[in-house]
Structures are given as C-alpha cells and as structure tokens.
VOPAGU-2260 file (C-alpha; in pm, 1 decimal, decimal comma):
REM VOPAGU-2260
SITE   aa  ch    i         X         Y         Z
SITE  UNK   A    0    -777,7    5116,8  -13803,4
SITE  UNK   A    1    -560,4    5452,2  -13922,4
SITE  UNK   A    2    -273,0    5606,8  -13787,8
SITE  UNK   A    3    -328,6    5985,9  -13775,1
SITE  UNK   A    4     -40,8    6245,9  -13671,9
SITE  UNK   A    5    -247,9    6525,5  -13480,9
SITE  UNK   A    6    -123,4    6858,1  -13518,0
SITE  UNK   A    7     -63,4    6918,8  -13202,6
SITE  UNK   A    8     -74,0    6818,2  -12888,5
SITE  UNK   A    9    -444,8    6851,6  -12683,4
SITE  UNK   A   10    -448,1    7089,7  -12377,1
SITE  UNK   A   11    -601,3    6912,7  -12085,6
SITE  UNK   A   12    -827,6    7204,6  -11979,2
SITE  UNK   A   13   -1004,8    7200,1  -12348,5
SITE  UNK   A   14    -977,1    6833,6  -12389,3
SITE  UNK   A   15   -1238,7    6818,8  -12102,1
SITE  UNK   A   16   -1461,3    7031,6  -12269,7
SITE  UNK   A   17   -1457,7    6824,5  -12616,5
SITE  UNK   A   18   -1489,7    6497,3  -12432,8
SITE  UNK   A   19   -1814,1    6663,8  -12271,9
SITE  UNK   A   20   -1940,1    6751,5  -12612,7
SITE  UNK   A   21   -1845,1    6397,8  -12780,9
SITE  UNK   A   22   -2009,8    6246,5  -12545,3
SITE  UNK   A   23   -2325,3    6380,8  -12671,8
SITE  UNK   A   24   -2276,6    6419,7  -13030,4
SITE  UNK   A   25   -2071,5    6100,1  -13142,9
SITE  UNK   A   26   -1767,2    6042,7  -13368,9
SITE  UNK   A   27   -1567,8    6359,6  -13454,7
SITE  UNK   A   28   -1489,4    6438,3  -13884,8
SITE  UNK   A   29   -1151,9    6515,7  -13937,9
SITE  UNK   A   30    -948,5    6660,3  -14203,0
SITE  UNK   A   31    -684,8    6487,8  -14354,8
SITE  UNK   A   32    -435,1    6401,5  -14622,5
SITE  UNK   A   33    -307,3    6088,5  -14720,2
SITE  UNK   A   34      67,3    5969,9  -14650,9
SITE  UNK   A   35      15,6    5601,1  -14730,5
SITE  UNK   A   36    -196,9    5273,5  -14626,3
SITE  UNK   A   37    -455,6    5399,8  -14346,2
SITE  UNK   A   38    -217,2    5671,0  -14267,0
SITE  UNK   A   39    -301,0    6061,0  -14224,4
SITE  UNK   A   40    -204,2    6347,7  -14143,1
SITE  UNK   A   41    -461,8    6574,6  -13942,4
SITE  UNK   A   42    -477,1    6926,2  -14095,8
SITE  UNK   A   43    -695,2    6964,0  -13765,4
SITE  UNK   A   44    -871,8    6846,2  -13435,7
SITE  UNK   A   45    -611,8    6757,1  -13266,5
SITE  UNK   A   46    -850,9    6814,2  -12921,2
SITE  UNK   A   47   -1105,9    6600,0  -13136,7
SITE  UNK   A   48    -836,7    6296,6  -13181,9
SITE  UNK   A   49    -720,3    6270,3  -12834,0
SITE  UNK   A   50   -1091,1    6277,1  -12703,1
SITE  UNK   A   51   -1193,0    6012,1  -12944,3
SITE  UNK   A   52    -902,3    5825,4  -12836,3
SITE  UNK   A   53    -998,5    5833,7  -12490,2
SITE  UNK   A   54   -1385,9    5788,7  -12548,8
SITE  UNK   A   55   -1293,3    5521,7  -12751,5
SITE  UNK   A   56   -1494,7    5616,7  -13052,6
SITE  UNK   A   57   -1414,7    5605,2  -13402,5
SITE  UNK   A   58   -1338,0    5908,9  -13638,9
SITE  UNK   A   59   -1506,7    5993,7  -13957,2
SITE  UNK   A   60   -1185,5    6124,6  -14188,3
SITE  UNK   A   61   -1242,1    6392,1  -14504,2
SITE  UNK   A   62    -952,2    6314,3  -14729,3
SITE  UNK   A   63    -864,5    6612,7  -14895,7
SITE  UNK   A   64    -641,2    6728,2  -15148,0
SITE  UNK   A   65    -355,4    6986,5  -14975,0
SITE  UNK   A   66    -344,5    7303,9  -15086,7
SITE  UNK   A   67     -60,5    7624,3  -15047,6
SITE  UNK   A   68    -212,3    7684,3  -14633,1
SITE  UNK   A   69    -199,5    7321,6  -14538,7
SITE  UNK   A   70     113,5    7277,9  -14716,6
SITE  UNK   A   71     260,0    7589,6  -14498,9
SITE  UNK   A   72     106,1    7440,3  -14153,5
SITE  UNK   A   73     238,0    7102,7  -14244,0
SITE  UNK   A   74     586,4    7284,8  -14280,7
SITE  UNK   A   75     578,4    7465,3  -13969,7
SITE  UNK   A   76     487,6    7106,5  -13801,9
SITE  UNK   A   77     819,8    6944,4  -13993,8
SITE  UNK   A   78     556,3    6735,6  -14188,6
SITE  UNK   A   79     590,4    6821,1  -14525,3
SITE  UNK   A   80     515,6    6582,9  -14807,9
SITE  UNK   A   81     788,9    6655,0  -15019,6
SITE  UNK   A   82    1025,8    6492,2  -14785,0
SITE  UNK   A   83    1149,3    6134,9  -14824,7
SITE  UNK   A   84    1036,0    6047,2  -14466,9
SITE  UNK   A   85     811,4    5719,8  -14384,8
SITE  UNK   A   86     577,2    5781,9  -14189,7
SITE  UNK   A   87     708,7    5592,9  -13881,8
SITE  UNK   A   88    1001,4    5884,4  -13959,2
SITE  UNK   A   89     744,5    6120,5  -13936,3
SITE  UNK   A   90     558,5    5997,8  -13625,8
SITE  UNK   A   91     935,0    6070,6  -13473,0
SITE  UNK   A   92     979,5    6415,8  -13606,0
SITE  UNK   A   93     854,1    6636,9  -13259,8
SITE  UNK   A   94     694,9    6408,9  -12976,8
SITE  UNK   A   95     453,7    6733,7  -12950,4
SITE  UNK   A   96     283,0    6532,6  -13235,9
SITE  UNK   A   97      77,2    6272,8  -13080,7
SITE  UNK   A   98     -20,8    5978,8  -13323,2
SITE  UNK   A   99    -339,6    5792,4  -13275,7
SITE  UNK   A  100    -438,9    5480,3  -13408,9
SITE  UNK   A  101    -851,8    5466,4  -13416,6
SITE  UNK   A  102   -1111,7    5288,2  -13595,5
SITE  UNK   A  103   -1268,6    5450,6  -13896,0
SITE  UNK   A  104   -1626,6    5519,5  -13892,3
C-alpha cells in the first residue's frame, strides 16, 4: 500500500472519461518522488489516482529523481522537499490535494 499526494484535485466531468478508459486498459503508471516509507508525491495523474481509487485498481509508480520543473510545480503546490514537513504535515498543506492510499502493482 502507498500514500500518494495527487497534484490536484480530479474534475468530475474528466474523471468519467479516465474511469471509461481504465476500465479497458488496467492499472495507471504514475510519476513520482519519494518523501519516505511507501510515500509519494505525484508529479502527475491526479485524474489517473482518483479513478484507480474508485476502480479499485492498483498503480504502477516511476520513481524519479526531481529535477528544476518538478521542483517549481511542487512549490506552487506548497510541497517542496526542502521543507521540514512530515508527510502527514504535508497531506494537510491545501485539502485541494487529495491523498490516496492504493496498492502497488
């Protein structure tokens, strides 16, 4: 099981649309970094998390190594991994941030 912080929250109307194609094509790869024991942070698919969530399918992660553009979206989402915050801290930063908890595949 991870924890992943999405980067933002899905929109209902799209959401339908990646369920639909999920459906078809199986678990969803998403980007992330690190920030401690099974915990992420998406750098994307945040429309891929909450359908995988509600399929109830497991997510394939790439764990990548950051560099200057995810650092800068990170910032903007008041995630940045220069900060002293825990990750529970972090899953409390903006509620616009949806954390899912889903089985790795």
């Amino acid at each position: 099981m991870a924890h992943i912080i999405a980067i933002h929250a899905a929109e209902s109307a799209k959401l339908a649309a990646v369920k639909a194609q999920m459906a078809e094509l199986g678990s969803p790869t998403i980007r992330v970094v690190p920030y401690g024991d099974n915990q992420y942070l998406a750098l994307e698919g945040s429309h891929r998390l909450a359908a995988a969530a509600e399929l109830g399918l497991p997510v394939e992660l790439d764990v990548v190594d950051i560099d200057a553009d995810d650092t800068r979206r990170m910032s903007e989402m008041g995630l940045g991994l220069d900060s002293d915050n825990t990750f529970d801290e972090l899953c409390n930063v903006d509620s616009s941030n949806p954390v899912y908890d889903l089985d790795i595949a």
